[in-house]
BATOR-435091 format. One line per 5 residues: their letters; for each residue x, y, z of N, C-alpha, C, O, CB. Coordinates in nm, 4 decimals. Atoms other than C-alpha are relative to their C-alpha. Glycine has a CB too. Layout:
A = X/Y/Z/X/Y/Z/X/Y/Z/X/Y/Z/X/Y/Z; ...
//
This chain:
XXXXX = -0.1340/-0.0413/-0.0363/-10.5625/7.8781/-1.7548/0.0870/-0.1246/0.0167/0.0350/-0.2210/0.0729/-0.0013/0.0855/0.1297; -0.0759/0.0987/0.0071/-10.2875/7.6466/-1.7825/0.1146/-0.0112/0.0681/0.1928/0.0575/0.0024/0.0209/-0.0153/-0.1018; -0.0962/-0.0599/-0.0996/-10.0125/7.6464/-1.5140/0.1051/-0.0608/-0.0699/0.0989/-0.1606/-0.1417/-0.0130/-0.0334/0.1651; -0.1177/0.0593/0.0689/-9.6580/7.6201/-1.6154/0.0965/-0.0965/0.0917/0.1203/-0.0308/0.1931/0.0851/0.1201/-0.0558; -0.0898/0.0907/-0.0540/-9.4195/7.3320/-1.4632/0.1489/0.1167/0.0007/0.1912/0.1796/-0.0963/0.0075/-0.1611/-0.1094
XXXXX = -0.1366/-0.0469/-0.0119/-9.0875/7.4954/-1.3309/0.0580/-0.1185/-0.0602/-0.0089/-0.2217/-0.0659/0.0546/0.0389/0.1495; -0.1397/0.0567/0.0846/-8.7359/7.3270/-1.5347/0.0032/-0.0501/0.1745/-0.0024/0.0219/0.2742/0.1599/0.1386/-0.1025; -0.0336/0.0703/-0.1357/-8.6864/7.0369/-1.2361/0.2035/0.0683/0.0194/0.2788/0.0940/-0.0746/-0.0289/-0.2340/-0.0303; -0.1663/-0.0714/0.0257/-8.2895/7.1854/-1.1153/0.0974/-0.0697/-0.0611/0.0651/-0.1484/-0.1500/0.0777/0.0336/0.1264; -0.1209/0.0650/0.0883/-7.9786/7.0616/-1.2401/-0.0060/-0.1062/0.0990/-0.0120/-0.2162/0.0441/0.1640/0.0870/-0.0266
XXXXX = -0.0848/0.0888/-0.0853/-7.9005/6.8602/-0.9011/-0.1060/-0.1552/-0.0031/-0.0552/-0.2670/0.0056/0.0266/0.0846/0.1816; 0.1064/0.0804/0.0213/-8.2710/6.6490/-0.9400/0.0688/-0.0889/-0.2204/0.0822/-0.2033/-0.2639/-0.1900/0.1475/0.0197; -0.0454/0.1082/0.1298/-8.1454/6.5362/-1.3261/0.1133/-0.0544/0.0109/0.1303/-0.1645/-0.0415/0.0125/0.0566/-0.1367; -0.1485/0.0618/-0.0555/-7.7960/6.4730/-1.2008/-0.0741/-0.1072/0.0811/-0.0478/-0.2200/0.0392/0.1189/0.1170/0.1071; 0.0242/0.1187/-0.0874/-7.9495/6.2485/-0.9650/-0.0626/-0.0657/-0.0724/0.0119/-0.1637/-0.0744/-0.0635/0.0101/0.1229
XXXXX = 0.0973/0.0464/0.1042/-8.2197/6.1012/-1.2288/0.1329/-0.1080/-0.0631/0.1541/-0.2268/-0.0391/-0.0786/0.1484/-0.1221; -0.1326/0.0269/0.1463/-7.8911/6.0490/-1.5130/0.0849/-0.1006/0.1053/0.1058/-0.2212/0.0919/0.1317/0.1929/-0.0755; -0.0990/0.1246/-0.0932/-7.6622/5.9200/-1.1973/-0.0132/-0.1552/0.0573/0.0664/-0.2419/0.0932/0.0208/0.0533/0.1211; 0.0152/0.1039/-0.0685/-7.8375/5.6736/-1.0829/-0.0405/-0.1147/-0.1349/-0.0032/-0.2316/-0.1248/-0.1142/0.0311/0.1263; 0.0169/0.0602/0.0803/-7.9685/5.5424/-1.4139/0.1338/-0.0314/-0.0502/0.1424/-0.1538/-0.0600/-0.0848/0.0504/-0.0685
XXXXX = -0.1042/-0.0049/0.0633/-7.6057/5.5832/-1.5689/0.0648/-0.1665/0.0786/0.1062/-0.2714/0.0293/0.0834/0.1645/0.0245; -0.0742/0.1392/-0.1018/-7.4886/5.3307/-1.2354/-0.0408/-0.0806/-0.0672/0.0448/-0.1191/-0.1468/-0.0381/-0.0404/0.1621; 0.0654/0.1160/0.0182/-7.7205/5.0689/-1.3334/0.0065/-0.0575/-0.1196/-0.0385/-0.1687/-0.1474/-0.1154/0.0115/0.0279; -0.0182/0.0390/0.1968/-7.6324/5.0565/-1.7317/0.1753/-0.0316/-0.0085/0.2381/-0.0829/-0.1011/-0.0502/0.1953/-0.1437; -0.2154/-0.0415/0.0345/-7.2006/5.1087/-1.6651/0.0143/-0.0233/0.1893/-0.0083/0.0550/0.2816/0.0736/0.2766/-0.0893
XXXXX = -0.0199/0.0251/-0.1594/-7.1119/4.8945/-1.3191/0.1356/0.0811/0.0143/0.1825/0.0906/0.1277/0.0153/-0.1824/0.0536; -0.1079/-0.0709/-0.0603/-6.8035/5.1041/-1.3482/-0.0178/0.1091/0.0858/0.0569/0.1112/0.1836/0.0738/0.0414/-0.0881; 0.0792/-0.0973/-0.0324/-7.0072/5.4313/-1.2466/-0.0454/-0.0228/0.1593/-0.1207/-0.1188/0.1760/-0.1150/0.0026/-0.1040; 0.0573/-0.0133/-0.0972/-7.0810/5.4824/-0.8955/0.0251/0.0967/0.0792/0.1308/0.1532/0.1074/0.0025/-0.0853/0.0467; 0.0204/-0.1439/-0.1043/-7.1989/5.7402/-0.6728/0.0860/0.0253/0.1023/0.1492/-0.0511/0.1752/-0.1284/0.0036/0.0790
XXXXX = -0.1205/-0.0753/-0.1603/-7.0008/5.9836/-0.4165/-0.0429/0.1061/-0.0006/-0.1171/0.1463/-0.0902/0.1909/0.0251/-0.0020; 0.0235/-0.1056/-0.0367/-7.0146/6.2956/-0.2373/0.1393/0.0449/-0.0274/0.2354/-0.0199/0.0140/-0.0623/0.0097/0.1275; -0.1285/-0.0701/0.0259/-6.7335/6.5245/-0.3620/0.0200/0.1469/0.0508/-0.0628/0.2203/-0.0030/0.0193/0.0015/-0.1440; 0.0342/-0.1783/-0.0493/-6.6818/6.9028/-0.1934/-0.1574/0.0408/0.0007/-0.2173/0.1344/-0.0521/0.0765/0.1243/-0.1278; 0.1425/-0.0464/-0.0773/-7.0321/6.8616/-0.0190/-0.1005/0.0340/-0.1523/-0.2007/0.0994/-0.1810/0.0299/0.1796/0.1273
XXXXX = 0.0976/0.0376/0.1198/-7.1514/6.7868/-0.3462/-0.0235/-0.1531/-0.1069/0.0753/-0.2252/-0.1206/0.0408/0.1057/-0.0922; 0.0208/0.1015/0.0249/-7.3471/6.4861/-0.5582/0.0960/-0.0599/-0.1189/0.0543/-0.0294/-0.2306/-0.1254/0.0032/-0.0140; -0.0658/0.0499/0.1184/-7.1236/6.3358/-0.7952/0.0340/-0.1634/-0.0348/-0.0152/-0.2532/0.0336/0.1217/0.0702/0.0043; -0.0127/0.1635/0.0861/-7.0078/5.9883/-1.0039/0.1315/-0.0095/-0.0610/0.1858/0.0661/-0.1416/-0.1173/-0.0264/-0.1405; -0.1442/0.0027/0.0707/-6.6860/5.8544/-1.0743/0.0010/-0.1528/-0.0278/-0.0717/-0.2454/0.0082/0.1439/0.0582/0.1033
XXXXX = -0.0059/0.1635/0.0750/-6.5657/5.5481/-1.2568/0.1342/0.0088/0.0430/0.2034/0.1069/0.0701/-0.0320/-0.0375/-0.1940; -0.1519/0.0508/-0.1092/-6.2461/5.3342/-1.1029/0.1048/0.1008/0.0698/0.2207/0.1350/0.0465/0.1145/-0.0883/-0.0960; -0.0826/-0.0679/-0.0726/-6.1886/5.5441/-0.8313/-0.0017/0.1429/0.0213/0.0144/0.1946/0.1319/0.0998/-0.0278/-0.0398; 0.0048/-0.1400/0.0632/-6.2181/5.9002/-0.9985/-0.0909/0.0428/-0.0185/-0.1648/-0.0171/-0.0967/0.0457/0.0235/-0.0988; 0.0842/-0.0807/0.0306/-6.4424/6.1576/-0.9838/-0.0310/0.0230/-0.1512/0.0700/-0.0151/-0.2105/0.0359/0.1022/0.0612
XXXXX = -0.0167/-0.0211/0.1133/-6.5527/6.2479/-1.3423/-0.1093/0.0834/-0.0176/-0.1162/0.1455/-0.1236/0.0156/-0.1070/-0.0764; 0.1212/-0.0949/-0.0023/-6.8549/6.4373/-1.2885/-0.0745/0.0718/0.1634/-0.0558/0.0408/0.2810/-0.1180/-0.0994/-0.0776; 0.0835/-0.0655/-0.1510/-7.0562/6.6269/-1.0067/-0.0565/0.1360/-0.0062/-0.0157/0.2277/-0.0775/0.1052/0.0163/0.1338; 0.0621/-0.1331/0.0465/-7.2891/6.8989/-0.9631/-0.0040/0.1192/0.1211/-0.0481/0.1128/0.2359/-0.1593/-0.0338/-0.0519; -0.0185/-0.1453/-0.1429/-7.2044/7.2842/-0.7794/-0.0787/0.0840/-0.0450/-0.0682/0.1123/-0.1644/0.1612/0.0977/0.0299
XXXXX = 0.0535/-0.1232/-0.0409/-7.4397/7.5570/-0.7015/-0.0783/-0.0148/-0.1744/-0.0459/0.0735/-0.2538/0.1335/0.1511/0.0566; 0.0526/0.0033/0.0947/-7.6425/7.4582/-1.0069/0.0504/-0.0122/-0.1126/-0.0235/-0.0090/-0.2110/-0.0524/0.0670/0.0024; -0.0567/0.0674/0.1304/-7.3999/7.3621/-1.2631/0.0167/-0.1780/-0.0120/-0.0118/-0.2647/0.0706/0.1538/0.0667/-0.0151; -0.0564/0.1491/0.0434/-7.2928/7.0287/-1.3993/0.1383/0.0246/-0.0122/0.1642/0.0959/-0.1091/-0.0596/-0.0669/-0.1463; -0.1706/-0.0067/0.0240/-6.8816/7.0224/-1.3654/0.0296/-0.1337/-0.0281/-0.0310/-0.2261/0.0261/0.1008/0.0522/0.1357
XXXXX = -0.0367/0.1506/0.0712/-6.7067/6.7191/-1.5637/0.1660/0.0388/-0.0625/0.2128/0.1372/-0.1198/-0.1398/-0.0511/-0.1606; -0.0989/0.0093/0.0656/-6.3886/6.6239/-1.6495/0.0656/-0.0370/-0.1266/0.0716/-0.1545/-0.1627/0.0279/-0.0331/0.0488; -0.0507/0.0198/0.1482/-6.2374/6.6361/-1.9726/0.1351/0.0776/-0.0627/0.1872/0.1735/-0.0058/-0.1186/0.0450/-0.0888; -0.1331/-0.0464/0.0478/-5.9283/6.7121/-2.1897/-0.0503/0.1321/0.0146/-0.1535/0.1966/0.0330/0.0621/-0.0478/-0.1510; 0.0690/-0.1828/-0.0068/-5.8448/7.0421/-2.1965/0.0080/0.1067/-0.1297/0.0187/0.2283/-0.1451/0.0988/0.0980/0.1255
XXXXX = 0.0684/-0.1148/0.1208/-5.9183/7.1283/-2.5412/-0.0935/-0.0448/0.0024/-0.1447/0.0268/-0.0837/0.0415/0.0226/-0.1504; 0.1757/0.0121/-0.0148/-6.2817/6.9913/-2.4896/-0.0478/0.1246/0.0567/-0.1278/0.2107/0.0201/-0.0592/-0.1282/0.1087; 0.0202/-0.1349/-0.0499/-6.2608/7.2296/-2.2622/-0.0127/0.1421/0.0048/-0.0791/0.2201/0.0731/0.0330/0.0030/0.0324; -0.0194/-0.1354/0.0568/-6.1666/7.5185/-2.4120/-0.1158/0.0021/-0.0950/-0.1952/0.0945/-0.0773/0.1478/0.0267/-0.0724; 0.0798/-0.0030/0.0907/-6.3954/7.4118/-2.7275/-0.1296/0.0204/0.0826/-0.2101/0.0998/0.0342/0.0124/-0.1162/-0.0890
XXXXX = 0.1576/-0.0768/-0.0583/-6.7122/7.4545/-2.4792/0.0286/0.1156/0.0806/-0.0733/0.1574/0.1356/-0.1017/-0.1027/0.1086; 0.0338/-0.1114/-0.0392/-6.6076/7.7512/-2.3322/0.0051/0.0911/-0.0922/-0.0544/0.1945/-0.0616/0.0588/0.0310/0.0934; -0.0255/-0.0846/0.1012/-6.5124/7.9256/-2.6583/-0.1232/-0.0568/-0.0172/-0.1608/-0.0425/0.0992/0.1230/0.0036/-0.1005; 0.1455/0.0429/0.0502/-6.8808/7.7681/-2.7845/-0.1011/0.0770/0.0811/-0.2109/0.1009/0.0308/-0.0302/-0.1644/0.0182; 0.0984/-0.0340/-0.0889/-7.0515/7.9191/-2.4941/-0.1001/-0.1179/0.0467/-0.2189/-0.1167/0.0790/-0.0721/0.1081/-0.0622
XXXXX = 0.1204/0.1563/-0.0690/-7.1876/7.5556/-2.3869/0.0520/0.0252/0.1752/-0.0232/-0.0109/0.2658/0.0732/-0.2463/-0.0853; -0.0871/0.0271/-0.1185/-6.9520/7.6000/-2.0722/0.0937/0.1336/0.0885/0.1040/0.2441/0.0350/0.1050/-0.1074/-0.0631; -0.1095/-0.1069/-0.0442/-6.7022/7.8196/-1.8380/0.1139/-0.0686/0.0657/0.1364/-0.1895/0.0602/-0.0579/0.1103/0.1042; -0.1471/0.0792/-0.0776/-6.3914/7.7361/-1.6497/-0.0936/0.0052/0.1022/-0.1924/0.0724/0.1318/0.1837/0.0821/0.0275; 0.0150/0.0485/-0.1882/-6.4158/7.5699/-1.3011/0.0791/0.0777/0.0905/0.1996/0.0696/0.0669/0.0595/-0.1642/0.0425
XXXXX = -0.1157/0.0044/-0.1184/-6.2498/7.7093/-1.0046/-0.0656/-0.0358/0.1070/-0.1720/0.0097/0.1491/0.0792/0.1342/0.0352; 0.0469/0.0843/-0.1030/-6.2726/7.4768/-0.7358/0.0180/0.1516/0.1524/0.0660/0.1087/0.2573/0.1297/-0.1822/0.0087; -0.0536/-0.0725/-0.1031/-6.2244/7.7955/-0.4812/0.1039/0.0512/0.0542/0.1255/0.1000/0.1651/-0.0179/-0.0320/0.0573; -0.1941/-0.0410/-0.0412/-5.8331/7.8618/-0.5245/-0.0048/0.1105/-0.0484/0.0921/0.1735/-0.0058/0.1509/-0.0900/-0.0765; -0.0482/-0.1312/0.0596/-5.8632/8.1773/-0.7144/0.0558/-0.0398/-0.1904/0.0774/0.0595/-0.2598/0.1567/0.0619/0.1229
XXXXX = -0.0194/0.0516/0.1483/-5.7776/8.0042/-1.0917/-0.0505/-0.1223/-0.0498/-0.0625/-0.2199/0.0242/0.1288/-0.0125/-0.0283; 0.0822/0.1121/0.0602/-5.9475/7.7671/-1.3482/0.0547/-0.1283/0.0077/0.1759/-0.1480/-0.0009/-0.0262/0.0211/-0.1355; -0.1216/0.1080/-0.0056/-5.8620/7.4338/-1.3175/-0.0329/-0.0366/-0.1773/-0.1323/0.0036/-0.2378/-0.0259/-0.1662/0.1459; -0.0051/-0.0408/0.1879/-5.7743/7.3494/-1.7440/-0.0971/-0.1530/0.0073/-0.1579/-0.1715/-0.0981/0.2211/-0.0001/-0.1294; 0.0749/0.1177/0.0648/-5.9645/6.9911/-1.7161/-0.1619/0.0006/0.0236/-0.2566/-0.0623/-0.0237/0.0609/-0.1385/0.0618
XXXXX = 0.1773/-0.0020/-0.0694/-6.2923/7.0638/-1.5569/-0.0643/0.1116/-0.0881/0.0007/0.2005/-0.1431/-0.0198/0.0578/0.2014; 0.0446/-0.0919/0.0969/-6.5331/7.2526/-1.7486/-0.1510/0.0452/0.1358/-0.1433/-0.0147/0.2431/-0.0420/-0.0926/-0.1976; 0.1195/0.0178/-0.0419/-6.9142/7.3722/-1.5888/-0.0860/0.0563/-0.0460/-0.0664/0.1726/-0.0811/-0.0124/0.0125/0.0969; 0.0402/0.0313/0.1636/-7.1900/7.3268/-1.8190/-0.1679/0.0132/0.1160/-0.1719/-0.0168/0.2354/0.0765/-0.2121/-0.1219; 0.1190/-0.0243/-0.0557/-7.5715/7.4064/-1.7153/-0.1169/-0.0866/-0.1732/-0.1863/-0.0459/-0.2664/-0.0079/0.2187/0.0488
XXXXX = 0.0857/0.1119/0.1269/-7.7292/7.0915/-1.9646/-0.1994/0.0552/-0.0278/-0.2799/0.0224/0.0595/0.0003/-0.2269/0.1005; 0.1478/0.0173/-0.0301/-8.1077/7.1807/-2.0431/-0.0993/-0.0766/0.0675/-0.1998/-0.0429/0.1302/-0.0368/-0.0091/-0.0755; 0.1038/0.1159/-0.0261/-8.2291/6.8093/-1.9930/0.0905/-0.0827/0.0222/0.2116/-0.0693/0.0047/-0.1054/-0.0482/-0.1083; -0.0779/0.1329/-0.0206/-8.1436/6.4673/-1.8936/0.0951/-0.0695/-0.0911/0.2031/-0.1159/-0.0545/-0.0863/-0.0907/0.0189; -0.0835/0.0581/0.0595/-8.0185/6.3351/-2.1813/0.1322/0.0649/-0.0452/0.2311/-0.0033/-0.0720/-0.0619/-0.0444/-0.0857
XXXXX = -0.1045/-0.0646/0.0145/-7.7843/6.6367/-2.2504/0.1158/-0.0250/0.0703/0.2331/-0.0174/0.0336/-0.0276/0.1027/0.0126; -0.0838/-0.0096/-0.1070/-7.6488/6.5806/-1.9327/0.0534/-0.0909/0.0039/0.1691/-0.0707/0.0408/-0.0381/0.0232/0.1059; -0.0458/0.1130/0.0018/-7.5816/6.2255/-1.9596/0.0906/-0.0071/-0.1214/0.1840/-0.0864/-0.1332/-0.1030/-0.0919/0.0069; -0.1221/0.0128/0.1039/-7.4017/6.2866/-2.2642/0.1542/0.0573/0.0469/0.2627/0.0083/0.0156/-0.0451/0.0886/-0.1367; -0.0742/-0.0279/-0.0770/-7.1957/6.4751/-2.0664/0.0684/-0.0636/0.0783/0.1908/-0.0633/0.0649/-0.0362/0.0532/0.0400
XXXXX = -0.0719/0.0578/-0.0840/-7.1273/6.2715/-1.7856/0.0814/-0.1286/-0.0757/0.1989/-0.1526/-0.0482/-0.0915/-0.0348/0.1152; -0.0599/0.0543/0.0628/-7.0699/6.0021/-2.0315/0.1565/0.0186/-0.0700/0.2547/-0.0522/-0.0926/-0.0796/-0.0080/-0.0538; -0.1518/-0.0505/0.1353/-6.7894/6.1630/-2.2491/0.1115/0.0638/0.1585/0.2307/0.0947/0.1600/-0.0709/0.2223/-0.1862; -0.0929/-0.0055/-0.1080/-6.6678/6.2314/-1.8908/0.1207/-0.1110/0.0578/0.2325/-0.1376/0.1019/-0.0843/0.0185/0.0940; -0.0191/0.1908/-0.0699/-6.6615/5.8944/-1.8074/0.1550/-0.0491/-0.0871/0.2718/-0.0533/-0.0484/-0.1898/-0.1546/-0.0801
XXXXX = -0.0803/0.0047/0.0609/-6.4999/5.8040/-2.1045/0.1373/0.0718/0.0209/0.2184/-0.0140/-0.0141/-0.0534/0.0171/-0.0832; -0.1022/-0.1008/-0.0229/-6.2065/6.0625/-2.0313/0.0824/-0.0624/0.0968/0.2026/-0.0892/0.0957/-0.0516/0.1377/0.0461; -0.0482/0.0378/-0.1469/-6.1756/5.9428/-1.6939/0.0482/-0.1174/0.0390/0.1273/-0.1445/0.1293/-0.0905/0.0116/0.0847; -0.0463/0.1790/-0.0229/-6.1574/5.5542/-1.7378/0.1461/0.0159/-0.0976/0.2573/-0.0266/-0.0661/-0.1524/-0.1563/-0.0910; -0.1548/-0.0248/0.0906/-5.8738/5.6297/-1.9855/0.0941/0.0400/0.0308/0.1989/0.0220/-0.0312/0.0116/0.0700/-0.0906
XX = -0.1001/-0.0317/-0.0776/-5.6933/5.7786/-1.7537/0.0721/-0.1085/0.0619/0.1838/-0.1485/0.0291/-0.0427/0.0800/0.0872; -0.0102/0.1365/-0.0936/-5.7000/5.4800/-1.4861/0.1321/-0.0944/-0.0464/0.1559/-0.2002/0.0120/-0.1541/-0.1012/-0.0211
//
């Protein structure tokens, strides 16, 4: 009999991806955002993970293109409507996810 390994959660590869991500991109560093783990580059949030998603910031036709794709849904931070830049995305694996936070990143330093 061969026992099966549970999928480690989203918030354990977020932490895995975050901390590796810091140590490769000194822009990247960790924060707590709405009682949750997240990573922002100069200053700015750009990623963080709620109630088992991955939420990241990005334009907001990225945005739309993963929720029309079904990779993604709108965010609402708890006001009652989506916010148009945030997307939240449930990655399979680490590296998915880091592609993610990456192309976040990217988004986010461009702002600055």
């Amino acid at each position: 009999m061969t026992s099966m390994q549970a999928e480690p959660p989203l918030e354990a590869i977020f932490d895995e991806v975050a901390r590796e991500l810091a140590a490769e991109h000194p822009d990247l560093e960790r924060d707590r955002i709405m009682h949750s783990k997240g990573i922002k580059t100069r200053g700015k949030f750009c990623a963080f993970t709620r109630r088992g998603e991955l939420v990241v910031k990005l334009p907001s036709e990225r945005v739309a293109e993963l929720i029309a794709g079904g990779e993604g849904s709108p965010f609402d931070s708890g006001r009652g409507r989506p916010l148009k830049a945030w997307v939240s995305l449930r990655p399979a694996d680490a590296g998915t996810c880091a592609r993610y936070v990456l192309e976040a990143r990217d988004f986010v330093a461009a702002l600055a």
